[in-house]
C-alpha positions as CSV (number, residue, x, y, z in Angstrom):
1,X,-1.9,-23.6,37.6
2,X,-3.8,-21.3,40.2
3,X,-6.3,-24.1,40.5
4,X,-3.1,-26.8,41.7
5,X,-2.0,-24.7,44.0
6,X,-5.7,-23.5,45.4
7,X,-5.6,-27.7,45.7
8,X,-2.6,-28.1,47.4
9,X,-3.2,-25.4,49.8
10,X,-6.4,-27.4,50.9
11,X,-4.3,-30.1,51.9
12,X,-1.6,-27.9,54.0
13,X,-1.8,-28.3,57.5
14,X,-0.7,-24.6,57.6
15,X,-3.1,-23.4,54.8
16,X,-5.8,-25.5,56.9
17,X,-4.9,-23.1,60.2
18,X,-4.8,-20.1,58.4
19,X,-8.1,-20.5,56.8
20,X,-9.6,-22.0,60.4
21,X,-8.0,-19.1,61.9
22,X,-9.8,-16.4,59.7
23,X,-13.2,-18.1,59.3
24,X,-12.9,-17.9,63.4
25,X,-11.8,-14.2,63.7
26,X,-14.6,-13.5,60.9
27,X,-17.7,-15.2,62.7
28,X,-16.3,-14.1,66.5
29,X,-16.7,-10.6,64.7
30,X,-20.4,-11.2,63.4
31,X,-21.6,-12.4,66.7
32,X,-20.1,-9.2,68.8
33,X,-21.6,-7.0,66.1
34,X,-24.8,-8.7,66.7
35,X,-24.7,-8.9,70.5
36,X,-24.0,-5.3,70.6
37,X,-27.0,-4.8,67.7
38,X,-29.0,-6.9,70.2
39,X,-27.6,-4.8,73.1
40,X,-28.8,-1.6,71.8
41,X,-31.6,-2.0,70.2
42,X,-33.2,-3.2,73.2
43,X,-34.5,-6.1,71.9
44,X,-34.3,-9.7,73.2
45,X,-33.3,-12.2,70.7
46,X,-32.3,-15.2,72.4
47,X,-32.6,-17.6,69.4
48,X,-30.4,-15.4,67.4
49,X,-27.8,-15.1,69.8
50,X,-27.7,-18.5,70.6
51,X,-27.6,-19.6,66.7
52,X,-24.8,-16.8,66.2
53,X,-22.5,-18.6,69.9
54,X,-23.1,-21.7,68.5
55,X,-21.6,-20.6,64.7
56,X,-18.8,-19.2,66.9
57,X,-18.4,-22.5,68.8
58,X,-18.3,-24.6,65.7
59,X,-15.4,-22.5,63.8
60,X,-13.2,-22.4,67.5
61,X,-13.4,-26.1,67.0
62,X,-12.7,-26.3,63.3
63,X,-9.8,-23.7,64.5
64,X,-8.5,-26.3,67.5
65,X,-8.7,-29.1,64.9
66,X,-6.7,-27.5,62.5
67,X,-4.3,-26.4,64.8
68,X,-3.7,-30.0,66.4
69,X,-3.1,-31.5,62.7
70,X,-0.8,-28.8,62.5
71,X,1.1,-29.4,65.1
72,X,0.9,-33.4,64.4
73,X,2.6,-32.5,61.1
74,X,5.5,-30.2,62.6
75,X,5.6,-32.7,65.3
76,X,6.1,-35.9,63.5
77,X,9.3,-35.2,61.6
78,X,10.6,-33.4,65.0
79,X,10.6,-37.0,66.2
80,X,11.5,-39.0,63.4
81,X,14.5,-36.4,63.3
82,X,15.3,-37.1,67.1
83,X,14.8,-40.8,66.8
84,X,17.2,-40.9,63.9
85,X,20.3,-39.0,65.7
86,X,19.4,-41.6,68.7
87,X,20.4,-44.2,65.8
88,X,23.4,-41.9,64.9
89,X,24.9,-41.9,68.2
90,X,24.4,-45.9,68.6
91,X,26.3,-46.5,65.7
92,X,29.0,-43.7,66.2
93,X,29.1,-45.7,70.3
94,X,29.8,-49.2,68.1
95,X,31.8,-47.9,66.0
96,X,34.0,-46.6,68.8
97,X,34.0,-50.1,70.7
98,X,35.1,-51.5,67.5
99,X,37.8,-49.3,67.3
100,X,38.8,-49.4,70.7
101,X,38.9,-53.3,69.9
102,X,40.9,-52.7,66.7
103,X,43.5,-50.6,69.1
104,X,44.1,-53.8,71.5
105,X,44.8,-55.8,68.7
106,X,47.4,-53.6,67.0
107,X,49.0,-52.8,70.3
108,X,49.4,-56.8,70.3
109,X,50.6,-57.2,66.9
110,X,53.3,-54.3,67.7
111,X,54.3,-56.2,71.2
112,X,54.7,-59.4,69.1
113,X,57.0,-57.6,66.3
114,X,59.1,-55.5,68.8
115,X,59.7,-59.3,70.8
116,X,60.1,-60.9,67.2
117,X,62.6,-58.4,66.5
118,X,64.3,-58.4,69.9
119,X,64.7,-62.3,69.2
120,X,66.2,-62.1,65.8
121,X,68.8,-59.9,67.3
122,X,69.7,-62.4,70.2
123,X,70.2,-65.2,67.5
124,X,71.9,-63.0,64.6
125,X,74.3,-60.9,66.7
126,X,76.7,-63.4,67.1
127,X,77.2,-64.4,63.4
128,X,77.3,-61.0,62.3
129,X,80.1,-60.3,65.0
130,X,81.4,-63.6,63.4
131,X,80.8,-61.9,60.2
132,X,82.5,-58.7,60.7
133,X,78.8,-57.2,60.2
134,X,78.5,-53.8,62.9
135,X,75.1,-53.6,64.7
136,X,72.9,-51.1,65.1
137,X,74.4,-50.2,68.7
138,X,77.9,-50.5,67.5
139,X,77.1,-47.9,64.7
140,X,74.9,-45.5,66.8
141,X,78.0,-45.7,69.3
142,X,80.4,-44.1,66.9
């Protein structure tokens, strides 16, 4: 089980940084110890230093790697995140037209009833009158 997750941390972006990170620190470390060795002891190593500067150089660029894929993997579901509320608020901006459509339409249909109704009283007050029938006006009136 320790070996899976020794594994999996190998593939981590973060793990990847982390371990770029240290191996950085660890030979910026050796080659300050070493210029300072150099520094004191009088001595003039050129070679050695210049080995040791370019050990340095290689693990700054193993550290500026790792940090880019780490920041392509926060990155990428930042976007995908942002790109899918962009989708969100499209469909929410349809969904309102449609119901501002669905609105019109039942405002019609209630115009329609209210002048369907409106006729059926023109025609049927007169034969319930006949009929002895009281309205709706006669009975509020009372």
């Amino acid at each position: 089980m320790a070996q899976e997750n020794e594994d999996r941390s190998t593939d981590d972006p973060a793990g990847l940084f982390a371990r770029s990170q240290e191996q950085a620190l660890r030979v910026a470390g050796e080659t300050l110890q070493r210029v300072r060795a150099i520094a004191t002891a009088g001595g003039n190593a050129p070679d050695e230093l210049l080995k040791q500067v370019a050990e340095l150089s290689t693990a700054v660029t193993g550290l500026a790697g790792s940090a880019t894929g780490l920041a392509g993997v926060i990155a990428e579901p930042m976007h995908d995140f942002i790109v899918q509320q962009r989708q969100l608020a499209e469909t929410i901006a349809k969904f309102a037209e449609a119901q501002a459509e669905l609105s019109g339409i039942v405002a019609e249909f209630a115009q329609r009833q209210a002048e369907t109704v409106a006729a059926l009283e023109k025609v049927t007050t007169p034969v319930f009158g006949l009929m002895g029938v009281k309205t709706d006006d006669e009975r509020d009136r009372r």
